[in-house]
SEMARNU-895752 format. One line per field, with one value per residue (C-alpha): x, y, z; residue in three letters; residue number from 1. Coordinates in Angstrom, 3 decimals, padded with zeros to 6 digits. Layout:
<nodes>
px: (X:...)
py: (Y:...)
pz: (Z:...)
residuo: (ALA:...)
num: (NUM:...)
</nodes>
This chain:
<nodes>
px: (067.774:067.250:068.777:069.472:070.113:072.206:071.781:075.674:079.260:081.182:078.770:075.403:073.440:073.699:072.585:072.163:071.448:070.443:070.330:074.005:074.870:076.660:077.344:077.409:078.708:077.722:080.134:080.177:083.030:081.102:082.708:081.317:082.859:080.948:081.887:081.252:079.868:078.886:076.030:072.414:073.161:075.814:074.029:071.741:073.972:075.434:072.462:071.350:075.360:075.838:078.347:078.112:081.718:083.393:081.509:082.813:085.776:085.689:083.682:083.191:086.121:089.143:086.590:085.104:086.512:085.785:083.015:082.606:079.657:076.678:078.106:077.020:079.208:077.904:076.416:078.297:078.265:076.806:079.547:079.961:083.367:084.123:084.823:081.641:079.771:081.454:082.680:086.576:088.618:088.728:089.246)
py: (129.137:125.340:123.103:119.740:118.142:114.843:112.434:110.334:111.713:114.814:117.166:118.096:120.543:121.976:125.228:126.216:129.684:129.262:132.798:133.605:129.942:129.766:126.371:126.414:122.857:122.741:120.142:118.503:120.447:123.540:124.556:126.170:126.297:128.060:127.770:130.013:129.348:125.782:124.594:123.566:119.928:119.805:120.663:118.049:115.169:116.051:115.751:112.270:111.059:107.559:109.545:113.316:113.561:111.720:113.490:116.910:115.807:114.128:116.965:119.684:121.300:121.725:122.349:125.960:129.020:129.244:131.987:133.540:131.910:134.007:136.516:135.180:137.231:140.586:140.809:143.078:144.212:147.393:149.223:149.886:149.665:149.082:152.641:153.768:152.012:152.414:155.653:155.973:156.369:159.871:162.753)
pz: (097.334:097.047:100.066:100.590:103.938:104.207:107.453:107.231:105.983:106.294:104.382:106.214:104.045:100.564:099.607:096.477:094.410:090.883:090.717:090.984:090.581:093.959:096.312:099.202:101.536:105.322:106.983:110.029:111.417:111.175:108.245:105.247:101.642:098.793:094.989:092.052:088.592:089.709:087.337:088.528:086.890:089.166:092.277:091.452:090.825:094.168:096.179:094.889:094.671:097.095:098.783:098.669:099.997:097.408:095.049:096.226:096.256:092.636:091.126:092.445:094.961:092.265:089.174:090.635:092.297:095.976:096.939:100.097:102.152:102.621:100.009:096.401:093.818:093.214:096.465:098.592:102.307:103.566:102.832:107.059:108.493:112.239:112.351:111.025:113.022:116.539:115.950:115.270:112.234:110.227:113.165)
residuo: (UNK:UNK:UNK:UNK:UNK:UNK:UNK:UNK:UNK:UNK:UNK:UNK:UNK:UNK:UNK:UNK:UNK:UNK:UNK:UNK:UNK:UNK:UNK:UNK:UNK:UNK:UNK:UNK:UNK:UNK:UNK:UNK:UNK:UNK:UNK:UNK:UNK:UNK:UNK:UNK:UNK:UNK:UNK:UNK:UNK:UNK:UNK:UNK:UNK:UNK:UNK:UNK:UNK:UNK:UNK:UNK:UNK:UNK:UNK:UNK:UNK:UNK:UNK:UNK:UNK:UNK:UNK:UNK:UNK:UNK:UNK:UNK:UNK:UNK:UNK:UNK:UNK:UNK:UNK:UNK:UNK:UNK:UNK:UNK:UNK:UNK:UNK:UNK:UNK:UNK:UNK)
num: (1:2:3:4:5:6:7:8:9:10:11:12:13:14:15:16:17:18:19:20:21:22:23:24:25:26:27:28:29:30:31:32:33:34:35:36:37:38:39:40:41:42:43:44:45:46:47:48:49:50:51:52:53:54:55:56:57:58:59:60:61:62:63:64:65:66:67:68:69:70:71:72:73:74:75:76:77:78:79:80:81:82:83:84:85:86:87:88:89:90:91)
</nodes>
């Protein structure tokens, strides 16, 4: 995974997986969006944009399908439920 920290605007840190090709935007809210299918070129152009923002914005969050952070696609969870692991569910 390749990351890019940013010191001004709304975005603070881009990760990036060129393995499963997934984005994924640290803001200064705390939030986190990730995007699918976004190329490498793309991840590159937004790390050395002026204004990384405006570039999201421009480029990148209406052109990809939204991921779910920490999950790249095809990566699932452990398969645990809330019942499995504290005990309850099938009696």
């Amino acid at each position: 995974m390749t990351s890019q920290v940013f010191t001004s605007g709304r975005i603070r840190r881009a990760d990036y997986d060129p393995g499963t090709r997934q984005l994924e935007l640290h803001f200064d809210n705390r939030s986190v969006l990730a995007y699918k299918h976004v190329p490498q070129e793309v991840f590159r152009r937004l790390c050395s944009a002026p204004n990384p923002a405006t570039y999201w914005e421009d480029r990148i969050a209406e052109e990809y399908p939204k991921g779910t952070p920490g999950k790249p696609e095809g990566q699932g969870g452990s398969g645990k439920t809330l019942g499995d692991l504290f005990g309850g569910g099938s009696d």
